[in-house]
N, C-alpha and C positions, 0 to 999 in steps of 0.2 A: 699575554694571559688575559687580560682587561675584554681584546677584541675577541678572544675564544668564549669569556662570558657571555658578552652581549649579543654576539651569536648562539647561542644556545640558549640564551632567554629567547629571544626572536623566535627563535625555530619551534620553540616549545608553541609559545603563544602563539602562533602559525599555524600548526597540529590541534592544536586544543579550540581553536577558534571556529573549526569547521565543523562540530558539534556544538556549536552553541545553540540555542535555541530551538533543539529539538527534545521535545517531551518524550514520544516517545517512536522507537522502529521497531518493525517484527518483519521476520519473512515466515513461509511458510514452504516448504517442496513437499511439491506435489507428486509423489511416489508413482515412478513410473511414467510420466507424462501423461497419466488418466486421472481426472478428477470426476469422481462420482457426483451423481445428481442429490446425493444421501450425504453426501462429505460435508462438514462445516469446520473451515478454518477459522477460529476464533482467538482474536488479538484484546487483552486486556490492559488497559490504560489509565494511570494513578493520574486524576488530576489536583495538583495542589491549587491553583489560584482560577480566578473563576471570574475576573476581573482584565486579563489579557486575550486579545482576538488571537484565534487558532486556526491552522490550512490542516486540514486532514485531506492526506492524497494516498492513493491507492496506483501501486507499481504490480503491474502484469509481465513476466517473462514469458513470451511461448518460443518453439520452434517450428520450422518450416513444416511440421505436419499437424499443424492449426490447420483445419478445413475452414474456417470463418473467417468474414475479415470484421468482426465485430464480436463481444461477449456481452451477455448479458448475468447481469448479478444480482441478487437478495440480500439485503443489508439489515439486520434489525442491532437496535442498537440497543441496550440494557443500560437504565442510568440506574447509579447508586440508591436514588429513593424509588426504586422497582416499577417506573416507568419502562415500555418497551416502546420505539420508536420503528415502525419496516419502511423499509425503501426499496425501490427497485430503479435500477440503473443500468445504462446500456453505455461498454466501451468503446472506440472504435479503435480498432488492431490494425487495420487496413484501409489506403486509399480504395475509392471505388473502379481503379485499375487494376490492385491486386497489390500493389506495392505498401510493406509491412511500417508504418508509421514509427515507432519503436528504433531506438538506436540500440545496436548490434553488433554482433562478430560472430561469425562459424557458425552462422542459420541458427542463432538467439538473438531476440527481438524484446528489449525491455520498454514497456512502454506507460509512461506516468498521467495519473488521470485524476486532476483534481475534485473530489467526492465531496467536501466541504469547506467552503474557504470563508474566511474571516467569521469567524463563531467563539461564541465565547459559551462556555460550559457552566448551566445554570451550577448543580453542585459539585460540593471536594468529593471525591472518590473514586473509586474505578468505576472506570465505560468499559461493558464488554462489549466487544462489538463481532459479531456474528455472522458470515458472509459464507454464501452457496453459488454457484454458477447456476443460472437458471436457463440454458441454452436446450433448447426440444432436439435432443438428441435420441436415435431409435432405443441404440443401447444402455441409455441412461449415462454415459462415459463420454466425456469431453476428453478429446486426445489433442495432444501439444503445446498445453499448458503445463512448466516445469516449477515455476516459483509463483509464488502471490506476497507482494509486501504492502505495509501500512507504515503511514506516519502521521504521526501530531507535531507540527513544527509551528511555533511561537511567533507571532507576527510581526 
C-alpha cells in the first residue's frame, strides 16, 4: 500500500511537472490549410510578474503543400498601458535543399522558432499579441499552413 502511494505521488509530480513554467500556450487551426493575407490570429496573455525573464516562441505546423521553404510574419504586440510594438520576422521551414526542418509524421511538419527570448514584461496585464503571415502570395492565400502556436515559458 505504502509503495502504491509513493508511486502515485511520483507519477502525479511527473505529469504535473512538465507544465511548470509555462505562462502561457494557444494554438490556432488554420481552417482549411489557407491562411489569408487579412487573417489575424491573436493570442492573449495574463502577465502576473514582471520581474522573471520570459522565452516567447512561436510553433508553425505546415504540410507537404507549403510551396515556401521560409514564412514570413507580422507581429504587433499590444501592451496593457496601450503601447503597440510591430515586428516583422522571417521563419525558416526549410533547408536550402528543400528538406522541411520541422519534426513530423504523415507530411506534418512542426517547427519551433524562438520570437523572443529572455525578456521580462515591463507591465501586469495582458499582451495581445497579433500575428498575420506576410508572405507575397498572388492570391493573397498561403496554402499548407494547418496550425500556429504561442508560448510564454518562464525562464
Amino acid at each position: 500500500m505504502k509503495y502504491l502511494l509513493v508511486t502515485t505521488i511520483v507519477l502525479f509530480l511527473g505529469l504535473t511537472s512538465c507544465k511548470r513554467g509555462i505562462i502561457f500556450e494557444g494554438e490556432r487551426t488554420i481552417n482549411e490549410s489557407s491562411w489569408h493575407q487579412d487573417s489575424v490570429l491573436e493570442f492573449k496573455v495574463l502577465i502576473t510578474d514582471t520581474s522573471s525573464p520570459n522565452n516567447v516562441v512561436y510553433e508553425v505546423i505546415n504540410n507537404n503543400d507549403y510551396p515556401f521553404s521560409n514564412l514570413y510574419l507580422f507581429t504587433d504586440v499590444h501592451f496593457p498601458n496601450g503601447k503597440i510594438i510591430k515586428d516583422t520576422l522571417e521563419m525558416f521551414l526549410a533547408t536550402p535543399k528543400g528538406r522541411w526542418i520541422g519534426k513530423g509524421w504523415f507530411g506534418s511538419h512542426k517547427t519551433v522558432f524562438p520570437f523572443r527570448m529572455n525578456i521580462r514584461f515591463p507591465y501586469l496585464g495582458y499582451y495581445t499579441f497579433k500575428i498575420k503571415q506576410a508572405m507575397r502570395c498572388p492570391s493573397q492565400t498561403l496554402n499548407g499552413i494547418t496550425h500556429f502556436g504561442m508560448a510564454v515559458k518562464r525562464r
